[in-house]
N, C-alpha and C positions, 0 to 999 in steps of 0.2 A: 504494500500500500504506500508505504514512503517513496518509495521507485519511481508508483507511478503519479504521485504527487511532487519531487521532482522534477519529472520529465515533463510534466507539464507547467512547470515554472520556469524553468529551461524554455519553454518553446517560446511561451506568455512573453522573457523576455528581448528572446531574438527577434519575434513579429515586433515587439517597441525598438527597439534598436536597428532594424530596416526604418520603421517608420521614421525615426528622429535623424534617418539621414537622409531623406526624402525630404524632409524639412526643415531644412538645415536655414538657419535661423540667419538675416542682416548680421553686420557689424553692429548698425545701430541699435537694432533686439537686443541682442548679448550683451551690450554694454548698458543698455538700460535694465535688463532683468539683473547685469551684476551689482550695479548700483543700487536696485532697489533692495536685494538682499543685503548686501552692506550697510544702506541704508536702515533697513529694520536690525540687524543683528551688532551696531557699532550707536547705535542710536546717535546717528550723525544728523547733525539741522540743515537748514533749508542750504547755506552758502554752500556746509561742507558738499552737501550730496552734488552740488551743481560743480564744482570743481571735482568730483571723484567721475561724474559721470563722463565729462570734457575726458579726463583721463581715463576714463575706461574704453571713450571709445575710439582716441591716440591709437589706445595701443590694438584694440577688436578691427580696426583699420588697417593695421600694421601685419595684424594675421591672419587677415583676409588677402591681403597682396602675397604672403609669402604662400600661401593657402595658394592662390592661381599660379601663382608662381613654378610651384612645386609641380601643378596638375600640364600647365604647360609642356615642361621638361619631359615628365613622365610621357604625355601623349605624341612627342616630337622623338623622344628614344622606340616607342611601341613603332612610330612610323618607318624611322630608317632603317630599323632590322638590326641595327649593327651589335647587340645586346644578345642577340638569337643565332646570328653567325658565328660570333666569338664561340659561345658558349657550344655550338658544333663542331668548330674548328677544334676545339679543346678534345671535346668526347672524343672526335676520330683520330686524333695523336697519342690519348691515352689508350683508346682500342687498339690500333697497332701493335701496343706494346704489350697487351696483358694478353692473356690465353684467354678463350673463349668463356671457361669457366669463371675465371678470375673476373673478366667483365662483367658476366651477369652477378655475379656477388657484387660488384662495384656499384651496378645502375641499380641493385635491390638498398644496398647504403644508400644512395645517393638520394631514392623516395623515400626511405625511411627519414631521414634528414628533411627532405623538405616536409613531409608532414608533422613532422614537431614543428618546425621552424612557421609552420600555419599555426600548427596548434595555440601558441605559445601570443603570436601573434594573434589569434582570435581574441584569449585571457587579456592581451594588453587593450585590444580594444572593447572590451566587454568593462572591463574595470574602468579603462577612458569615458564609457557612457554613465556607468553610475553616479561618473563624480556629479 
C-alpha cells in the first residue's frame, strides 16, 4: 500500500513539474513573487520592498538572458553536429582497438553511465523544482 501510495506521488509530482515548465514564469513574475515572499517573511515596509523588488528583478533579468543564452548555444551545437561527430569519431578509434567482446562491455559501461548521469540529473532537477 505505501508503494503504491508512492508511486502515485511520484507521478502527482512529475505531471507538476512538466507543468511549471510549461509555465515558466517572466522575469518580472519571479521577481515580484520573490519580493512578495520576502516581503511577508522579513517584514520589510513599503520603501524597502520597492528597492528589493528593483533588485530582484536586476538580477531575474540577468537570468533570463543567460537562460537564452544558454538555450541559444545548446540549439546552435544540436545544429552543426559537430558534438555527435566527435563523439563517433571517438567510439570508432576506441572500437578499432578493443576486441569485439571488450567493446560491447564498453558501450554496456558507457549506458550504464549515462543512465545515472540522467538519473542523478533528474534528482537535481526534481529538488531544483521544490525549492
Amino acid at each position: 500500500m505505501k508503494k503504491l501510495m508512492m508511486i502515485a506521488v511520484f507521478a502527482a509530482a512529475t505531471v507538476a513539474a512538466h507543468a511549471q515548465e510549461k509555465d515558466r514564469k517572466s522575469p518580472q513574475e519571479r521577481a515580484h513573487m520573490m519580493t512578495g515572499k520576502m516581503t511577508k517573511e522579513l517584514s520589510l515596509d513599503t520603501e524597502q520592498a520597492a528597492k528589493i523588488e528593483a533588485i530582484n528583478l536586476k538580477y531575474a533579468d540577468q537570468v533570463e538572458a543567460m537562460r537564452a543564452e544558454r538555450e541559444a548555444e545548446r540549439e546552435a551545437r544540436l545544429k552543426d553536429g559537430k558534438g555527435k561527430a566527435m563523439r563517433e569519431a571517438h567510439d570508432a578509434e576506441i572500437k578499432a582497438v578493443l576486441t569485439p567482446e571488450q567493446y560491447v562491455e564498453w558501450q554496456a559501461q558507457k549506458e550504464e553511465m549515462k543512465a545515472k548521469h540522467m538519473e542523478k540529473r533528474k534528482e537535481h532537477m526534481d529538488r531544483k523544482k521544490a525549492e
